[in-house]
C-alpha positions as CSV (number, residue, x, y, z in Angstrom):
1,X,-42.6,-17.4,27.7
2,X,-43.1,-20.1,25.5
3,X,-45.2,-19.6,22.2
4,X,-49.0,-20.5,22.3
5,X,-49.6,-24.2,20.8
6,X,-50.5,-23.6,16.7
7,X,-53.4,-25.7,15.4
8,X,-52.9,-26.3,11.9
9,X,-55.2,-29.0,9.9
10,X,-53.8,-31.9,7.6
11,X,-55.2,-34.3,6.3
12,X,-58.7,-33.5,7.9
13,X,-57.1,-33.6,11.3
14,X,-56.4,-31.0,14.3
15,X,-52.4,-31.4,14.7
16,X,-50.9,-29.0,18.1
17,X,-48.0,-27.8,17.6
18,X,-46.4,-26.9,20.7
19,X,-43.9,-23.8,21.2
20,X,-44.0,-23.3,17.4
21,X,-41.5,-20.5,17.2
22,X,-38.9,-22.5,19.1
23,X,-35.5,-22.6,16.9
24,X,-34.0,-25.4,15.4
25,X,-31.7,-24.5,13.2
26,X,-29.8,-21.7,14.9
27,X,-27.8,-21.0,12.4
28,X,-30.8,-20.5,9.5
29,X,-33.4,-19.1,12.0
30,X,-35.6,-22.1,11.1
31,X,-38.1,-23.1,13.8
32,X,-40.3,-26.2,14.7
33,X,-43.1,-24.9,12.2
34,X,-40.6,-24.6,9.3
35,X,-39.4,-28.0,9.9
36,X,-43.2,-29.2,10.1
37,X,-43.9,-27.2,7.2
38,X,-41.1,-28.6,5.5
39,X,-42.4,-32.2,5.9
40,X,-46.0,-31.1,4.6
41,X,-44.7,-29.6,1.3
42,X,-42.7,-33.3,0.4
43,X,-45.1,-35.4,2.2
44,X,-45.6,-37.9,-0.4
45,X,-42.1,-38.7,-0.8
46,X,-41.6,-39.0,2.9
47,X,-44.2,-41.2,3.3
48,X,-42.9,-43.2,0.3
49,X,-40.3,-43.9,2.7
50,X,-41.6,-44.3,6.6
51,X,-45.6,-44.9,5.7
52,X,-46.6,-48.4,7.4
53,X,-43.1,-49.0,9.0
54,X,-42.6,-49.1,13.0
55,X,-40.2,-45.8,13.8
56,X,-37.3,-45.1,16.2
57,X,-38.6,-41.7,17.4
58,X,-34.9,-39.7,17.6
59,X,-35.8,-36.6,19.3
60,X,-34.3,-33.8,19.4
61,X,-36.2,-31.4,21.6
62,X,-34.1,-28.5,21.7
63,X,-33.3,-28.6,18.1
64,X,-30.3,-29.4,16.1
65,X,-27.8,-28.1,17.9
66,X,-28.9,-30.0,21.1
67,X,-28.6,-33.6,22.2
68,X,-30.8,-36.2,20.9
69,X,-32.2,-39.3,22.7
70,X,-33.8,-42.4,21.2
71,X,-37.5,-43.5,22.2
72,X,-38.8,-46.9,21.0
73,X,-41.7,-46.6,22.6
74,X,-44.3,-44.8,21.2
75,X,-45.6,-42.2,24.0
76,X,-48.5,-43.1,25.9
77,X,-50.0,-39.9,25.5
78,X,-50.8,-39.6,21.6
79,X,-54.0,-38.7,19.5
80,X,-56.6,-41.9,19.0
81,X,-55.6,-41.6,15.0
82,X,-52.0,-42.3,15.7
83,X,-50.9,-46.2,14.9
84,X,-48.8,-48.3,17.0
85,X,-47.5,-51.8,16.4
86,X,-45.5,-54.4,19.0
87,X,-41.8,-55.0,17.2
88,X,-39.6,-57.4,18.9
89,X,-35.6,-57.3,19.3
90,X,-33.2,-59.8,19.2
91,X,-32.6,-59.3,22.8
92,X,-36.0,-60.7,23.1
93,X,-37.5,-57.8,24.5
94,X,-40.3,-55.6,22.2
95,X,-41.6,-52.5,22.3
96,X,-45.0,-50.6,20.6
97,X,-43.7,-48.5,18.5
98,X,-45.4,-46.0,16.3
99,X,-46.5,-45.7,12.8
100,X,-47.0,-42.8,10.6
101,X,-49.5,-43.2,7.9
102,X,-50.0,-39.9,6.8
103,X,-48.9,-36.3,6.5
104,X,-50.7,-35.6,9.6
105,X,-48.6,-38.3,11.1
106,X,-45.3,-36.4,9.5
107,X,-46.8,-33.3,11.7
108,X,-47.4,-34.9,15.1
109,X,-43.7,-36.8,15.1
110,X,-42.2,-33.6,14.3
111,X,-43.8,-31.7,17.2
112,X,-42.6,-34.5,19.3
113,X,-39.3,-33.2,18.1
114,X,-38.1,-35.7,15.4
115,X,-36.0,-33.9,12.9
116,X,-35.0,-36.9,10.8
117,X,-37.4,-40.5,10.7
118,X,-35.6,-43.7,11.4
119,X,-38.2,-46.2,9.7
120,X,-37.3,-50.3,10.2
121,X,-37.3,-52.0,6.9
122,X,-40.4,-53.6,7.2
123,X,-44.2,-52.9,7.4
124,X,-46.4,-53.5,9.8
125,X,-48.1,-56.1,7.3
126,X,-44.9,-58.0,7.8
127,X,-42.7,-57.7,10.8
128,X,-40.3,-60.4,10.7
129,X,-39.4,-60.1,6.6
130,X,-37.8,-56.6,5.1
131,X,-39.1,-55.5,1.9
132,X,-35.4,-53.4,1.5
133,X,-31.9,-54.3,1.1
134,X,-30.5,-51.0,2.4
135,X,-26.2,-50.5,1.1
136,X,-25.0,-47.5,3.2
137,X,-21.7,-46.4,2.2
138,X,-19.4,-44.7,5.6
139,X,-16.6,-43.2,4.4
140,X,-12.7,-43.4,6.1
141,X,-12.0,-39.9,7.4
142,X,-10.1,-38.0,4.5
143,X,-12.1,-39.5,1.9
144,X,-13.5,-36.8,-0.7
145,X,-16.5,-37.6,-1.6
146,X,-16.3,-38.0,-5.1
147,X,-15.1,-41.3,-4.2
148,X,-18.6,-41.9,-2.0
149,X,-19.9,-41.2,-5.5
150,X,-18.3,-43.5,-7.3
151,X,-18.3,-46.3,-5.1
152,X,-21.9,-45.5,-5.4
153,X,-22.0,-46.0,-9.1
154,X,-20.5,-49.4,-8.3
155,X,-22.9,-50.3,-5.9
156,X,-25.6,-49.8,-8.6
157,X,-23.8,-51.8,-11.6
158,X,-23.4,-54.8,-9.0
159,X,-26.7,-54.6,-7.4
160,X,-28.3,-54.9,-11.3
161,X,-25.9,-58.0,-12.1
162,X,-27.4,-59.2,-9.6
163,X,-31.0,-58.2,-10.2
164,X,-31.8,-55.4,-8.3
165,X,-32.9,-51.8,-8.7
166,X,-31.1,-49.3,-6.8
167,X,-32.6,-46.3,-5.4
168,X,-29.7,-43.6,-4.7
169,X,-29.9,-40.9,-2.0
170,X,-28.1,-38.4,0.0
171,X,-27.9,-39.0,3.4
172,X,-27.7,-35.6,4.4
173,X,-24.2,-35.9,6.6
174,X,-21.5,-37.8,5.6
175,X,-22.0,-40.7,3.6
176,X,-24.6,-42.1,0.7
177,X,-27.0,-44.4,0.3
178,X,-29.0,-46.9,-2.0
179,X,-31.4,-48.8,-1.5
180,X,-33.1,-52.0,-3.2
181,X,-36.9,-52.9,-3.2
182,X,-37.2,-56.6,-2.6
183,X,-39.8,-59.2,-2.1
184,X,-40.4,-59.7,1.5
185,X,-39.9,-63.4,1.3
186,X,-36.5,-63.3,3.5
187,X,-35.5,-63.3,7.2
188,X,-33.2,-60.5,8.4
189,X,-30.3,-62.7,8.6
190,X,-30.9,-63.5,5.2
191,X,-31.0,-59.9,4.0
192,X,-27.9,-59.0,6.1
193,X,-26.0,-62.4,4.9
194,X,-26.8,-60.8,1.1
195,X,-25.6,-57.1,2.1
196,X,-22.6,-59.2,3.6
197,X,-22.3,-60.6,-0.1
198,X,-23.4,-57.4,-1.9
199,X,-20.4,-55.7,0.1
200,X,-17.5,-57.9,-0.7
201,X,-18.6,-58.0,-4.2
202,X,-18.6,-54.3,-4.2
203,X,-15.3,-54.4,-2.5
204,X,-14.0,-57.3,-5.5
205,X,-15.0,-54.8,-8.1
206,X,-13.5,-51.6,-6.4
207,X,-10.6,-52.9,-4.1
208,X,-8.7,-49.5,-4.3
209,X,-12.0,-47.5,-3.6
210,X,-14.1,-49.7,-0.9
211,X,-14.0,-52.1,1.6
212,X,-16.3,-54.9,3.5
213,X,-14.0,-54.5,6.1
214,X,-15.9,-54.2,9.8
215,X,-12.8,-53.5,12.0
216,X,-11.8,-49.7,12.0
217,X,-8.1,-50.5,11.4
218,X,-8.1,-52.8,8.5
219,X,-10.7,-49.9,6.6
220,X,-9.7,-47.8,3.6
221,X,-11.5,-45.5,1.2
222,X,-15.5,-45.9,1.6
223,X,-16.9,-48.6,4.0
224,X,-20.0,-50.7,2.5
225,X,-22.2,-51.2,5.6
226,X,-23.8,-53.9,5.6
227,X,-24.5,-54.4,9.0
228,X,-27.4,-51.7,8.7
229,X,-29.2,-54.6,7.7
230,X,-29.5,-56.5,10.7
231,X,-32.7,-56.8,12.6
232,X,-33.2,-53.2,14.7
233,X,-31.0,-51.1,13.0
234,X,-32.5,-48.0,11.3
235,X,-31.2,-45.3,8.7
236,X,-32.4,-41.5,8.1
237,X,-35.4,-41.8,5.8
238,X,-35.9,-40.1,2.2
239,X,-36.5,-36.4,3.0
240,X,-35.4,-36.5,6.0
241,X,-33.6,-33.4,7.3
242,X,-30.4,-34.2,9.3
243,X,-29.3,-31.9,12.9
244,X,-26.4,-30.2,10.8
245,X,-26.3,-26.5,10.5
246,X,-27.0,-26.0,7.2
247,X,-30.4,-28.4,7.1
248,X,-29.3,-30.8,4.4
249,X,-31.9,-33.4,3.5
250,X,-31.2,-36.8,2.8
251,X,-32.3,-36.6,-0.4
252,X,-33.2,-39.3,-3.5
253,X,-31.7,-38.3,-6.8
254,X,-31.8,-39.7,-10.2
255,X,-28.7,-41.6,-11.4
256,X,-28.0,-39.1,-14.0
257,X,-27.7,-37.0,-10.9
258,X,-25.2,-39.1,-8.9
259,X,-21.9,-38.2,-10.7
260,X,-20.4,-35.0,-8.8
261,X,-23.6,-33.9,-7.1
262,X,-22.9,-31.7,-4.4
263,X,-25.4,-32.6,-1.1
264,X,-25.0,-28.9,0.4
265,X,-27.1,-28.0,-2.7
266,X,-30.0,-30.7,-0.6
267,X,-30.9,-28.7,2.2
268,X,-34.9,-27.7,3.7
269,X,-34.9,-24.7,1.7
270,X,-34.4,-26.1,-1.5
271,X,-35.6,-29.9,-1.2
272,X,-39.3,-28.5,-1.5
273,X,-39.0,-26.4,-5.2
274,X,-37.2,-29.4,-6.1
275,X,-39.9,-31.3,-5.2
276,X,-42.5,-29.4,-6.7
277,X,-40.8,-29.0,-9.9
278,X,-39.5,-32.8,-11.0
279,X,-41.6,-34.7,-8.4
280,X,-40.0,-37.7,-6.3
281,X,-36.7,-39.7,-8.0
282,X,-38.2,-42.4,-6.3
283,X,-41.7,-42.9,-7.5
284,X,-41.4,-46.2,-9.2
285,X,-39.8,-47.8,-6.5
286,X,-42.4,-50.1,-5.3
287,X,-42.8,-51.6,-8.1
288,X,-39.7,-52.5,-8.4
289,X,-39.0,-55.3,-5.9
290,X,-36.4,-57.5,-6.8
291,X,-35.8,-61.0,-5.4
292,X,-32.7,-62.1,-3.4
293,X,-32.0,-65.4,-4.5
294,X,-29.1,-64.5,-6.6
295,X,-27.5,-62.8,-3.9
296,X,-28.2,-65.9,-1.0
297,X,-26.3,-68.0,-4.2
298,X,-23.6,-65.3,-3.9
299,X,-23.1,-66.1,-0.5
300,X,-23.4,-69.2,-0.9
301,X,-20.2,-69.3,-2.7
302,X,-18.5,-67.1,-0.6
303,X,-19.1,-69.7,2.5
304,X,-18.1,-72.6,0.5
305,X,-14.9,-70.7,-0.2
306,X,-14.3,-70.4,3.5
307,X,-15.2,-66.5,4.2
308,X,-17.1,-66.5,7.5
309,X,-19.6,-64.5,8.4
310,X,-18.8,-61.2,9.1
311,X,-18.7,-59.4,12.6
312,X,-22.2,-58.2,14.2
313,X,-23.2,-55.4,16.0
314,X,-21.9,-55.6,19.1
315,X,-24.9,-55.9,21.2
316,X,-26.1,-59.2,19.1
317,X,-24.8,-62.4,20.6
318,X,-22.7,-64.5,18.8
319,X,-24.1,-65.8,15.7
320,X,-23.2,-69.2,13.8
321,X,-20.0,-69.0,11.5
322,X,-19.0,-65.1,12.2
323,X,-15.7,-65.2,12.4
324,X,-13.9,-64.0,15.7
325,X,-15.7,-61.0,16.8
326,X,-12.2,-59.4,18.1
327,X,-10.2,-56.7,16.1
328,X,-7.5,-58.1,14.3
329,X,-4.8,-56.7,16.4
330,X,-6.4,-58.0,19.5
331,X,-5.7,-61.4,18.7
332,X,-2.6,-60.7,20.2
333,X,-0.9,-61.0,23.5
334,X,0.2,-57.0,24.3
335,X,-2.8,-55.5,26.3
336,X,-3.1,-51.9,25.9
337,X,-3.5,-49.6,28.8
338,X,-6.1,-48.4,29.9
339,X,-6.0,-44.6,31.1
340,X,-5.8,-43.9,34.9
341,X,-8.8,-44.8,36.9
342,X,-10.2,-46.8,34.0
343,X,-11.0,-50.7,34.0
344,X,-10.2,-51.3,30.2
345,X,-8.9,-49.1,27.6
346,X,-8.4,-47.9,24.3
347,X,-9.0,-51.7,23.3
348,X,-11.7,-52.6,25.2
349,X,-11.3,-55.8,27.7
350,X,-9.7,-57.7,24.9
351,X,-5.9,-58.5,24.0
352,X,-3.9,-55.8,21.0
353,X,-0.4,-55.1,19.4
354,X,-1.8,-52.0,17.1
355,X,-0.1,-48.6,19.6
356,X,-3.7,-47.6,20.7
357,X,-4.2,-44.9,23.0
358,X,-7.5,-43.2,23.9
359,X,-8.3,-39.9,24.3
360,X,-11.7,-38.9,25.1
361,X,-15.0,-40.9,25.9
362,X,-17.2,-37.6,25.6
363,X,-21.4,-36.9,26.1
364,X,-21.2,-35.3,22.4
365,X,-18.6,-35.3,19.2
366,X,-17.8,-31.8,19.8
367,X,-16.5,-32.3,23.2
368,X,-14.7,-35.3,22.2
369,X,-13.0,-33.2,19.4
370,X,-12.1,-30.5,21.6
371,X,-10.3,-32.8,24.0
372,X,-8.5,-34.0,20.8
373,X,-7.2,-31.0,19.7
374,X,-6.2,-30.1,23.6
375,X,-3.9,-33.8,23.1
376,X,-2.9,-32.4,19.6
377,X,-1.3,-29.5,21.2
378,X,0.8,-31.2,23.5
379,X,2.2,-33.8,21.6
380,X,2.7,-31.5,17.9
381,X,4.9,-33.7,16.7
382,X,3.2,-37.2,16.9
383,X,-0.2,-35.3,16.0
384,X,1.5,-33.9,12.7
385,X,1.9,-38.1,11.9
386,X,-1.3,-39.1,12.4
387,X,-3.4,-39.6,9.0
388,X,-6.8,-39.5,9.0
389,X,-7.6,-43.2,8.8
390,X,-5.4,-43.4,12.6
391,X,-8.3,-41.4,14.3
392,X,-11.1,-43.2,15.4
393,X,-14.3,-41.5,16.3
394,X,-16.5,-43.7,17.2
395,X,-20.1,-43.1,17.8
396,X,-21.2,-45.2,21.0
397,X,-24.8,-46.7,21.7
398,X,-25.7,-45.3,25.6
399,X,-28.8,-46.0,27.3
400,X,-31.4,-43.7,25.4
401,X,-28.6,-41.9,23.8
402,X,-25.1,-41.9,21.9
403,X,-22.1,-40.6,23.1
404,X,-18.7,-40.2,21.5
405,X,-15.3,-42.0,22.0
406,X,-12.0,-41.1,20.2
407,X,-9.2,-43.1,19.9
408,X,-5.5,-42.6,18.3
409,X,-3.9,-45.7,16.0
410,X,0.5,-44.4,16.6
411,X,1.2,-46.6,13.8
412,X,2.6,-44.5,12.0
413,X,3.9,-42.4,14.8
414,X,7.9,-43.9,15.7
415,X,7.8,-46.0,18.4
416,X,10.1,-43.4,20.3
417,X,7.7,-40.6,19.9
418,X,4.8,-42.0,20.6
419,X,2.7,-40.7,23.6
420,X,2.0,-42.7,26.4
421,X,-1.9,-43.3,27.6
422,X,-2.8,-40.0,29.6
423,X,-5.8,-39.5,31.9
424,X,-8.8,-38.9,29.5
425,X,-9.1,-35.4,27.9
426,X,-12.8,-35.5,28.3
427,X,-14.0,-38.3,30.9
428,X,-17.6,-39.1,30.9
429,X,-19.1,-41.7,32.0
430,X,-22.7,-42.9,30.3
431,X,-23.0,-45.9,32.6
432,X,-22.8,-44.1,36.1
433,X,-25.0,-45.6,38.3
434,X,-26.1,-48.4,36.0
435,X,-25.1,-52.1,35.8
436,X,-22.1,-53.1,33.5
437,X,-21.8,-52.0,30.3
438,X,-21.8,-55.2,28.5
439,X,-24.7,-56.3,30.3
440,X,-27.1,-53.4,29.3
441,X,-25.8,-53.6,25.4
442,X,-26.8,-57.1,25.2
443,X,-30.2,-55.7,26.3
């Protein structure tokens, strides 16, 4: 039987919370209230980072270990205290989407089973001009993360020569983050043309440590991401737990802090004492807003001196002076195979020469993985070849949900020894029943 709803006030308000003593984090015993509880005890740091901004509700209703699905729109049966707000997408579609304003706010999301927030990076105030430049750095499988860290110590030094205050965080999984207050004065493609900038400056200063590169297979060391900066993306919020088994918190720090922290010492048992005791890193940050106009002059230069654009997200259409939104090693004539019973393959629809094969196109990562390690034990020999950087794990946008796809680069695999494309290890299919693929991404 399911636990009796718990009624627990914040903030002057009745908030339900249903099935309290259902578990989230299997592996820590924590439940729904201990993740509600959580949010209470650092709720004016989250709200330093969601309050007033429209929120992708990613919900997890069976916990962290289960699967999560996105909702944009806010659910039609909500308390009369709860905000809304009507955000449109480039596809020209829009949705109400919801607002948290206060702790009590925090409380209700989580009940709806929202483990981390995923904020846009403007307010309601404001729709259509972000008041943050948000770097996110993704690191090349292998990399340790004391690189992550330092390319995070570049990322500040550059963002101050060019006038900006960056705000460093964990982000509770893999990678790092910093963001920038700025003036909301700017479009998105403005803000995303300065990450584009921001990047390959970051990249000029640590070519050996980082790259601006989009494509997978031209990627080394720690990826700049600038493309989280386009209009309808989202990142994990400040104090925002994360569905890993340990509970590890996305977590602001001071830069003294940066330099060898360790984010498994972040996690929702220790992110509140911490909190308590030195308060929130990021206080000061609103009044810190920087303007971008070095940065657009940045860019600027850059154009003059013939760098396009940089690739989109693949559900945006083509924009104005990106450069060819193909990998590299599809502007070739080769065309890889696809696997049996499939209409395009480890490259897509479009043209390679890079010795792609793919493995698994999987409902979750750990399936995926497992079918990967079933491939890696029949072929030893060209598995024991692979480096990190020649397995890509991709992270694929589905209807409401993501699933995974995994793909193997044999270029450093012989041409004699490598493996031919095989039936799928794991075969799933996201689009059964629905129109083409393409067509719903654009949507």
């Amino acid at each position: 039987m399911p636990d009796p709803k718990e009624i627990i006030e914040v903030c002057g308000r009745e908030v339900a919370i249903s099935n309290p003593g259902k578990i989230y984090f299997p592996q820590l015993g924590m439940t729904k209230l201990d993740v509600v509880r959580y949010y209470l005890a650092v709720a004016d740091g989250a709200l330093r980072g969601v309050a007033g901004r429209p929120m992708v509700l990613k919900r997890y209703v069976n916990g962290a270990a289960g699967e999560a699905f996105f909702q944009k729109r806010a659910p039609a049966s909500r308390p009369a205290w709860i905000e809304t707000v009507e955000l449109k997408f480039p596809s020209g579609r829009s949705a109400e989407e919801l607002v948290v304003t206060d702790a009590a706010g925090l409380a209700w999301v989580v009940n709806l089973g929202c483990i981390d927030l995923n904020p846009h990076p403007v307010r309601v105030s404001d729709l259509e001009h972000p008041d943050e430049l948000r770097v996110d750095l993704d690191p090349v499988p292998g990399v340790p993360y004391q690189q992550i860290l330092d390319v995070a110590m570049v990322a500040r030094a550059t963002m101050a020569d060019f006038g900006l205050t960056g705000w460093p965080k964990t982000s509770g999984s893999r990678g790092f983050h910093v963001y920038a207050r700025i003036e909301p004065r700017w479009t998105f493609t403005e803000v995303r043309s300065c990450a584009v900038a921001l990047a390959r400056q970051i990249e000029r200063r640590a070519p050996g440590l980082a790259t601006a590169r989009w494509w997978k297979e031209e990627r080394h060391g720690v990826f700049v991401d600038y493309n989280q900066n386009a209009k309808d993306r989202t990142v994990a919020s400040a104090y925002s737990p994360r569905p890993v088994p340990d509970a590890r918190v996305s977590t602001p720090l001071r830069w003294d802090e940066v330099p060898g922290c360790d984010p498994a010492a972040f996690t929702i048992a220790t992110v509140p004492r911490r909190f308590a005791e030195i308060g929130d890193p990021w206080a000061g940050m609103d009044d810190a807003a920087g303007s971008l106009e070095p940065l657009l002059e940045r860019a600027d230069q850059d154009e003059r001196a013939g760098l396009p654009d940089a690739p989109w997200p693949p559900h945006f259409t083509k924009q104005e002076g990106e450069e060819p939104r193909v990998q590299p090693s599809k502007r070739r004539t080769e065309v890889a195979p696809a696997a049996p019973g499939k209409s395009y393959g480890a490259s897509g629809r479009r043209r390679t020469a890079m010795p792609l094969i793919e493995i698994a196109r999987a409902a979750n990562q750990a399936e995926a993985l497992a079918g990967l390690d079933r491939w890696k034990e029949r072929h030893p020999k060209a598995a024991a070849q692979l480096q990190p950087a020649d397995i890509l794990v991709d992270s694929m946008r589905g209807r409401s949900s993501t699933w995974t796809r995994i793909r193997l680069n044999l270029r450093n695999v012989p041409p004699e020894q490598r493996p031919g494309q095989e039936a799928l290890e794991v075969d799933y299919d996201p689009w059964a029943g629905l129109p083409d693929p393409g067509k719903i991404s654009g949507a």
